[in-house]
PDB file with SEQRES, HELIX, SHEET and CRYST1 records, atoms N, CA, C and O in Angstrom:
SEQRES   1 A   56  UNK UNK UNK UNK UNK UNK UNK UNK UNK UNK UNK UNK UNK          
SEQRES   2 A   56  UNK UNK UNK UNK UNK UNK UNK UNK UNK UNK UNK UNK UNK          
SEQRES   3 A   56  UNK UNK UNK UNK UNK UNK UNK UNK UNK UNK UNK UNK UNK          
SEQRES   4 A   56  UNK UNK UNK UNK UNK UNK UNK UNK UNK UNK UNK UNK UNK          
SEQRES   5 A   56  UNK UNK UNK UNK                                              
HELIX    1 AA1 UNK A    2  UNK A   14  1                                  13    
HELIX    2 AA2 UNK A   22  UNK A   39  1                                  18    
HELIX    3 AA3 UNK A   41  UNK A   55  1                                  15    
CRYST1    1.000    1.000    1.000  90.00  90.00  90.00 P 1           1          
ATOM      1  N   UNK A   1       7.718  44.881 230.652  1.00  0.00           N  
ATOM      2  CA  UNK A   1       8.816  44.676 229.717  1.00  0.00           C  
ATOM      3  C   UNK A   1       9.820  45.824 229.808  1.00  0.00           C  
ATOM      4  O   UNK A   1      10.969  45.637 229.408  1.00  0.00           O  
ATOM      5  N   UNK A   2       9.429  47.056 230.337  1.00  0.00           N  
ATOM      6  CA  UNK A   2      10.235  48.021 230.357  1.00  0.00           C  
ATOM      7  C   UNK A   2      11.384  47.681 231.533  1.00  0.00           C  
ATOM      8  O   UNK A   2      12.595  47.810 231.351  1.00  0.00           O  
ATOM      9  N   UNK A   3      10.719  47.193 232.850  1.00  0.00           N  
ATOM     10  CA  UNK A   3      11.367  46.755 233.957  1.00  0.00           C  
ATOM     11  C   UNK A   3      12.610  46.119 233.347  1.00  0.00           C  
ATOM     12  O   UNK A   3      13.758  46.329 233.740  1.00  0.00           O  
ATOM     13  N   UNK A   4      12.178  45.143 232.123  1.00  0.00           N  
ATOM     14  CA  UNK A   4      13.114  43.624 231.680  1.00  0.00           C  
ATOM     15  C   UNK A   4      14.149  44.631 230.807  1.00  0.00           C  
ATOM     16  O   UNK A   4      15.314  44.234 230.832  1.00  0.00           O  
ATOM     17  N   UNK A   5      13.962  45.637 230.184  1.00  0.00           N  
ATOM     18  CA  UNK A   5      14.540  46.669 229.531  1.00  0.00           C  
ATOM     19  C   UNK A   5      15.923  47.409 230.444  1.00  0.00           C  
ATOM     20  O   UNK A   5      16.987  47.571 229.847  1.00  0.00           O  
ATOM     21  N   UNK A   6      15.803  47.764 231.698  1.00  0.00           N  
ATOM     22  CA  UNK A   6      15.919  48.556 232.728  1.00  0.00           C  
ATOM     23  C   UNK A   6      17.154  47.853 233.349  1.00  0.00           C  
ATOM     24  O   UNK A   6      18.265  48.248 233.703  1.00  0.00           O  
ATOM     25  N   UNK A   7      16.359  46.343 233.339  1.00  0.00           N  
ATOM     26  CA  UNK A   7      17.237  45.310 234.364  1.00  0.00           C  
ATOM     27  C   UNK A   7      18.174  44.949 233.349  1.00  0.00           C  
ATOM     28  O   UNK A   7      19.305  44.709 233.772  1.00  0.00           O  
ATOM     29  N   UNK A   8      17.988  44.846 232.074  1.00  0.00           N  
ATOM     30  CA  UNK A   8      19.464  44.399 231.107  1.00  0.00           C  
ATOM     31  C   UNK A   8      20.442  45.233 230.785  1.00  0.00           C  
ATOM     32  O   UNK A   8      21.551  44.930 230.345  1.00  0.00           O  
ATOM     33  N   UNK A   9      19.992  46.356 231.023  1.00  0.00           N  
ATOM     34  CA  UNK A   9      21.159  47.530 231.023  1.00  0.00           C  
ATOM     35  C   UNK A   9      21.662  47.715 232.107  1.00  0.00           C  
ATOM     36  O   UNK A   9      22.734  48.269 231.866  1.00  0.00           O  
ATOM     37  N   UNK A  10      21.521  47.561 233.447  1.00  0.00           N  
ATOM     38  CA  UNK A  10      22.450  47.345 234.374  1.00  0.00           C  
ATOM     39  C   UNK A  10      23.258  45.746 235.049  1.00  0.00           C  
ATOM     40  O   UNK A  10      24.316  45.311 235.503  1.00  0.00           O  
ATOM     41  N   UNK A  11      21.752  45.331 234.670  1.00  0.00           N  
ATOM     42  CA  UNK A  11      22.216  43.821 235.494  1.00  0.00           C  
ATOM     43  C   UNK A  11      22.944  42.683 234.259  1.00  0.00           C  
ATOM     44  O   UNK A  11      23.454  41.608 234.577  1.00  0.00           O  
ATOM     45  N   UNK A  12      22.852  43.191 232.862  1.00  0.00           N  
ATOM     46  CA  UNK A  12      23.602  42.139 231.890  1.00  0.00           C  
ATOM     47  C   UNK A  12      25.296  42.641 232.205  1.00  0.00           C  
ATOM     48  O   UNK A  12      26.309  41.961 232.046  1.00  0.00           O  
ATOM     49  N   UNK A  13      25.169  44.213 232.750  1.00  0.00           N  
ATOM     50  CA  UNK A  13      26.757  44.349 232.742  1.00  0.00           C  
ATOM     51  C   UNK A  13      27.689  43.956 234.076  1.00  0.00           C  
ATOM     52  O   UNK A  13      28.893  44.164 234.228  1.00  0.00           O  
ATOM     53  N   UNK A  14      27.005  43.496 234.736  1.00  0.00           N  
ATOM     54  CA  UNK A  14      27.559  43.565 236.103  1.00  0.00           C  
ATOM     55  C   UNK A  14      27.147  41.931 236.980  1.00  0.00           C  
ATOM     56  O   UNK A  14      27.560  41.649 238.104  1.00  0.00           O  
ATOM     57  N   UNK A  15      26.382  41.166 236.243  1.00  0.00           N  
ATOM     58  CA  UNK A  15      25.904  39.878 236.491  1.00  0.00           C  
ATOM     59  C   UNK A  15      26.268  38.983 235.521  1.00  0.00           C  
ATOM     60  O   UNK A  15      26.025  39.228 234.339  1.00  0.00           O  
ATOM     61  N   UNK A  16      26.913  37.803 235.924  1.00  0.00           N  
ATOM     62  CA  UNK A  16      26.518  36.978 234.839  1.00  0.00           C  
ATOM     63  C   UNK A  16      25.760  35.758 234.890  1.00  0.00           C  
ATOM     64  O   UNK A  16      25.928  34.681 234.318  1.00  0.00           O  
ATOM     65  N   UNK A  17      24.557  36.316 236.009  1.00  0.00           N  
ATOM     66  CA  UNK A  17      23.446  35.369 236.166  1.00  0.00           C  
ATOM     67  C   UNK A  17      22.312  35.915 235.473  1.00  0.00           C  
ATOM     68  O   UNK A  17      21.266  35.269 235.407  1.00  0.00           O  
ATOM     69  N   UNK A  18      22.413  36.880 235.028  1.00  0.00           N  
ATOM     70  CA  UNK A  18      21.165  37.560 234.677  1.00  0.00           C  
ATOM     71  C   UNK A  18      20.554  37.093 233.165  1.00  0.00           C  
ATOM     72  O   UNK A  18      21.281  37.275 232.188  1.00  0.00           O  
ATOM     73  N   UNK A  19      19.499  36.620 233.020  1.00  0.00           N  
ATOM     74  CA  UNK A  19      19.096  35.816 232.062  1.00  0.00           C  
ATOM     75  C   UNK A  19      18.114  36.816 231.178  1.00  0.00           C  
ATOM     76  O   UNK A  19      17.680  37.767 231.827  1.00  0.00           O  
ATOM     77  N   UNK A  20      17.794  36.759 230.107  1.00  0.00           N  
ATOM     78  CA  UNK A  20      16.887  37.251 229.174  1.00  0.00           C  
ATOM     79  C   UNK A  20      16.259  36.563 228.062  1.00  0.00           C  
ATOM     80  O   UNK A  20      17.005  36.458 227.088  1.00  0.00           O  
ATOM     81  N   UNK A  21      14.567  35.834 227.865  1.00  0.00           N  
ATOM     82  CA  UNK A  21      14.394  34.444 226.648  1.00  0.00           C  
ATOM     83  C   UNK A  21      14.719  35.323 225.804  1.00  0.00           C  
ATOM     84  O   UNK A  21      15.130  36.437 226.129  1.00  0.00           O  
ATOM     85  N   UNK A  22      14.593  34.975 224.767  1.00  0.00           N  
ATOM     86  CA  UNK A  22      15.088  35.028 223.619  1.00  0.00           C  
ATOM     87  C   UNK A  22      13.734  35.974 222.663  1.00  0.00           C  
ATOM     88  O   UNK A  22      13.798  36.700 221.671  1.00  0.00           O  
ATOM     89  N   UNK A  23      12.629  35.541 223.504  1.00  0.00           N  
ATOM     90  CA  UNK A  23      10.903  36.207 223.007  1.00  0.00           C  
ATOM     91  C   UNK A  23      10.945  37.306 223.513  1.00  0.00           C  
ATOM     92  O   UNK A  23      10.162  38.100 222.992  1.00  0.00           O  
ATOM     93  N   UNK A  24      11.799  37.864 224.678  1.00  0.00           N  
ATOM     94  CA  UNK A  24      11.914  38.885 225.546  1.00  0.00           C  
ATOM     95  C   UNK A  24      12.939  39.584 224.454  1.00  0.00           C  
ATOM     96  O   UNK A  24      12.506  40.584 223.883  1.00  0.00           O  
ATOM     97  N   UNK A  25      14.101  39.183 224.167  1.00  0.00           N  
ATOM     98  CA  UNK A  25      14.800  39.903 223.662  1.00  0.00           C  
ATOM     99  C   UNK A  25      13.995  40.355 222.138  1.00  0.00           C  
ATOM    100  O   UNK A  25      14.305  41.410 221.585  1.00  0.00           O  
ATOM    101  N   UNK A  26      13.325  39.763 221.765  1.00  0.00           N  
ATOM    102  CA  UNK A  26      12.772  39.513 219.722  1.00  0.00           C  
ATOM    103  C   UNK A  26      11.817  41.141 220.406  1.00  0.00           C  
ATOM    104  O   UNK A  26      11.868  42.161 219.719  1.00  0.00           O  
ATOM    105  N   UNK A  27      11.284  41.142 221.323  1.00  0.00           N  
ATOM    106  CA  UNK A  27      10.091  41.584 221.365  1.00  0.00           C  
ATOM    107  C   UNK A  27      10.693  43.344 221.958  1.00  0.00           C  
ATOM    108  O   UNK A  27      10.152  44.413 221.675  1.00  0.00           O  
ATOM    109  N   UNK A  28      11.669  43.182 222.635  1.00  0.00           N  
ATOM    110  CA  UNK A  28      12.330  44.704 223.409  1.00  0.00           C  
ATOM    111  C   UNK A  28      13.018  45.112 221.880  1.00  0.00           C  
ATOM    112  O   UNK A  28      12.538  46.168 221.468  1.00  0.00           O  
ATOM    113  N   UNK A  29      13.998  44.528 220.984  1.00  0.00           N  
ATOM    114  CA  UNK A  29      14.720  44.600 220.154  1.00  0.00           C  
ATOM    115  C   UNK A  29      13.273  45.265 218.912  1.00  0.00           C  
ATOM    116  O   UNK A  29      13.469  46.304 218.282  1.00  0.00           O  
ATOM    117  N   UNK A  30      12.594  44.861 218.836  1.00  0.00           N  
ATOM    118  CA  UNK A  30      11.771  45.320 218.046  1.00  0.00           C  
ATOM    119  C   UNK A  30      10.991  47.075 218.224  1.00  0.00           C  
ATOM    120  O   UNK A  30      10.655  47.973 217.452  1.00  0.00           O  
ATOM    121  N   UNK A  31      10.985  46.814 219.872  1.00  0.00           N  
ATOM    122  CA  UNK A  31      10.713  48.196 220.603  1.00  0.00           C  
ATOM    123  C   UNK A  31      11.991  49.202 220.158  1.00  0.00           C  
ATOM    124  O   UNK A  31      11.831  50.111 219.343  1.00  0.00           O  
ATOM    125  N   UNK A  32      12.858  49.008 220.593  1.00  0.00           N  
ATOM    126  CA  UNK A  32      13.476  49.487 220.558  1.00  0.00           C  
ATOM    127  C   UNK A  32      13.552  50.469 218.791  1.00  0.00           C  
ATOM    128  O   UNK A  32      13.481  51.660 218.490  1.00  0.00           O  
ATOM    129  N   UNK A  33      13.709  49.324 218.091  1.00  0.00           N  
ATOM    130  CA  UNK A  33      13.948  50.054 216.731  1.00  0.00           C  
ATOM    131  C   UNK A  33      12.873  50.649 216.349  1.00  0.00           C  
ATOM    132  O   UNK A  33      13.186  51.270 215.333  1.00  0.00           O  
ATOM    133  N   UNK A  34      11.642  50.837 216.611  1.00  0.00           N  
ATOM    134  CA  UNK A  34      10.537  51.997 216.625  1.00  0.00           C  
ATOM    135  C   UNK A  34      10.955  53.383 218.029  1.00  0.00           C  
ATOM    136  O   UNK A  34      10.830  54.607 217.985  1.00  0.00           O  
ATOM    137  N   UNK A  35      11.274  52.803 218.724  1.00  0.00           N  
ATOM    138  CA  UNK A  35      11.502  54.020 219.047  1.00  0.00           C  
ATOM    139  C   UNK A  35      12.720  55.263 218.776  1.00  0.00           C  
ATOM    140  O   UNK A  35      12.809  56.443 219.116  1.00  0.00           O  
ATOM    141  N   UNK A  36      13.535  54.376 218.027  1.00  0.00           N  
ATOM    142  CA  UNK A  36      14.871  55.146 217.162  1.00  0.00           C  
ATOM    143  C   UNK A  36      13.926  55.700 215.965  1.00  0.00           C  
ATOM    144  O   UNK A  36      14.137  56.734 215.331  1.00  0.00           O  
ATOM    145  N   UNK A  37      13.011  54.945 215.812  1.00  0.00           N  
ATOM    146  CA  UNK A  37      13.314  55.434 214.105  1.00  0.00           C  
ATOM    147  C   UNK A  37      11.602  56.666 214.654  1.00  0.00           C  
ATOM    148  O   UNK A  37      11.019  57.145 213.681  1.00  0.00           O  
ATOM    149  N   UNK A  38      11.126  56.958 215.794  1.00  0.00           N  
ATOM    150  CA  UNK A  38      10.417  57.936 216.107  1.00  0.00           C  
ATOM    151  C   UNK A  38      11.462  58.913 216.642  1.00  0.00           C  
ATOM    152  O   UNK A  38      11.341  59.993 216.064  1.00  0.00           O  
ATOM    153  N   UNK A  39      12.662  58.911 217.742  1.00  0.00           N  
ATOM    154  CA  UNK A  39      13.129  59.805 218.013  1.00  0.00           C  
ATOM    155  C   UNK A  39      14.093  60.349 216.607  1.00  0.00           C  
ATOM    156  O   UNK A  39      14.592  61.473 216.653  1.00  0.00           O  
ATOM    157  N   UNK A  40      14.285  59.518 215.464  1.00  0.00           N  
ATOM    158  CA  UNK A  40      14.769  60.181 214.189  1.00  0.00           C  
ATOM    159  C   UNK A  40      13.729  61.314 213.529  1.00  0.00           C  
ATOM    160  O   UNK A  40      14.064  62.386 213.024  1.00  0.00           O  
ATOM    161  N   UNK A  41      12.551  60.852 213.654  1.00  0.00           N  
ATOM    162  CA  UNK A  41      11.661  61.509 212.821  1.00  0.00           C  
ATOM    163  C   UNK A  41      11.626  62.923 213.520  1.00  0.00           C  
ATOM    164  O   UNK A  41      11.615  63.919 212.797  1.00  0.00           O  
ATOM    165  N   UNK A  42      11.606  63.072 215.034  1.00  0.00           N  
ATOM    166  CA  UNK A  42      11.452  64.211 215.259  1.00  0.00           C  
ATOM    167  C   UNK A  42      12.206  64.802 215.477  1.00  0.00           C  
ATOM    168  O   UNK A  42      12.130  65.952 215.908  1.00  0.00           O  
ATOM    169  N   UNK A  43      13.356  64.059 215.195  1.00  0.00           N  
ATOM    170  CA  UNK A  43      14.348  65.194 215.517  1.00  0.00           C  
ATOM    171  C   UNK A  43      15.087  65.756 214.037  1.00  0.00           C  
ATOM    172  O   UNK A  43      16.006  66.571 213.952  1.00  0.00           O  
ATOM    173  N   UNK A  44      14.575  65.244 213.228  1.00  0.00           N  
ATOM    174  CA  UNK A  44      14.833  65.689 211.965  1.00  0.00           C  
ATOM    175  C   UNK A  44      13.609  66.755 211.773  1.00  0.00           C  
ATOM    176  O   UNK A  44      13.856  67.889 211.361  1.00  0.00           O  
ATOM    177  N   UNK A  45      12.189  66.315 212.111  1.00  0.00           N  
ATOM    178  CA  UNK A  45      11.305  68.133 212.079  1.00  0.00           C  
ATOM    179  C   UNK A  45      12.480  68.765 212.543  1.00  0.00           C  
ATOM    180  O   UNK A  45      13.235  69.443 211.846  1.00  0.00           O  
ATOM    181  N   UNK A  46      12.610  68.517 213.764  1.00  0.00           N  
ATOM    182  CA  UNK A  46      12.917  69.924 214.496  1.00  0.00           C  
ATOM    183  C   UNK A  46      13.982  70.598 213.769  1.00  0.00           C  
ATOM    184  O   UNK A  46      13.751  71.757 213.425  1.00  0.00           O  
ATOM    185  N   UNK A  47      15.121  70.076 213.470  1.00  0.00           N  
ATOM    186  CA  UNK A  47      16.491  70.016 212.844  1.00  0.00           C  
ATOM    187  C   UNK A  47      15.770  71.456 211.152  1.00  0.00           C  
ATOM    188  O   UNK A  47      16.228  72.493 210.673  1.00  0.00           O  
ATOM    189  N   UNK A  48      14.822  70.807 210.952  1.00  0.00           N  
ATOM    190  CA  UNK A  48      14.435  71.254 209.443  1.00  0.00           C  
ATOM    191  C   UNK A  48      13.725  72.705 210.021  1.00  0.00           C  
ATOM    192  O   UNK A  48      13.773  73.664 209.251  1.00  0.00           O  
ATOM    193  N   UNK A  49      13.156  72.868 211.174  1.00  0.00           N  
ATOM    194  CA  UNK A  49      12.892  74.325 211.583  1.00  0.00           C  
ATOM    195  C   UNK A  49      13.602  74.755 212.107  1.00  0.00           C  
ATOM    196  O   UNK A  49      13.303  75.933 212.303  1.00  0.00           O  
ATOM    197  N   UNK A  50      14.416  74.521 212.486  1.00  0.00           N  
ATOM    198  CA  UNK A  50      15.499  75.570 213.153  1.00  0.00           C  
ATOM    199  C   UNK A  50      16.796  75.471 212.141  1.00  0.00           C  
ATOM    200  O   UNK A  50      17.929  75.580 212.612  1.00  0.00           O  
ATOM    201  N   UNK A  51      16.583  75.255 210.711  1.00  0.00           N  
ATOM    202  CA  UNK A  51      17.269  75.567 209.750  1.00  0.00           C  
ATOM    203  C   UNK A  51      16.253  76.312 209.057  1.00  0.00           C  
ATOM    204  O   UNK A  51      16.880  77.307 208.693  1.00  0.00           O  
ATOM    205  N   UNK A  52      15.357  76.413 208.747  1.00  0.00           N  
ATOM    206  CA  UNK A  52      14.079  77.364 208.233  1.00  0.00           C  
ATOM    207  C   UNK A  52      14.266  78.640 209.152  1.00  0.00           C  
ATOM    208  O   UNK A  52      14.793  79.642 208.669  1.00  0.00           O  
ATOM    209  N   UNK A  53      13.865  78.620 210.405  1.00  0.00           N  
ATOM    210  CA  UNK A  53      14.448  79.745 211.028  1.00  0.00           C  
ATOM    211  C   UNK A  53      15.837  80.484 210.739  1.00  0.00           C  
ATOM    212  O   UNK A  53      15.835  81.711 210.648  1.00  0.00           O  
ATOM    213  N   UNK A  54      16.647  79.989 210.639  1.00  0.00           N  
ATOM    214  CA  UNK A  54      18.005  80.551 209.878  1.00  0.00           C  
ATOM    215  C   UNK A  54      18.122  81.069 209.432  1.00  0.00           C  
ATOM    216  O   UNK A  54      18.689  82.107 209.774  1.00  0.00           O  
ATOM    217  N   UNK A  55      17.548  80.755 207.825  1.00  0.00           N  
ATOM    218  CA  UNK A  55      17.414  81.193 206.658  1.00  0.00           C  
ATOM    219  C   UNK A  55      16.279  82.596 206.798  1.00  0.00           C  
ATOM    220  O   UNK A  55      16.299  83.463 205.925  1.00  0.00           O  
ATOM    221  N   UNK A  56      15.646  82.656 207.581  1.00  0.00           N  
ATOM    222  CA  UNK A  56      14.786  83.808 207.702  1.00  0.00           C  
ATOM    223  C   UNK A  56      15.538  85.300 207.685  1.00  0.00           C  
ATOM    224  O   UNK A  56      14.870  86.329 207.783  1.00  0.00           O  
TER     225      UNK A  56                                                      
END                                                                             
């Protein structure tokens, strides 16, 4: 699925044969928003120690 991930970011912009079901999209689209809302989480730790460090 990552491949199907890979191939829609180059081949949806530059093809307009390139197909994606709809279970493919429900299922990457779902990936996707866990992995935002993990690269939020850590980048808000980090954000909160290197404002703790600051304040030191």
């Amino acid at each position: 699925m990552f491949e199907k991930l890979k191939d829609a970011y180059v081949k949806a912009r530059y093809s307009k044969h390139y197909r994606i079901s709809e279970e493919e999209l429900i299922w990457l689209g779902a990936r996707v928003e866990e992995l935002g809302s993990a690269v939020h989480e850590v980048c808000s730790e980090r954000l909160a120690e290197l404002e703790a460090a600051v304040r030191r």
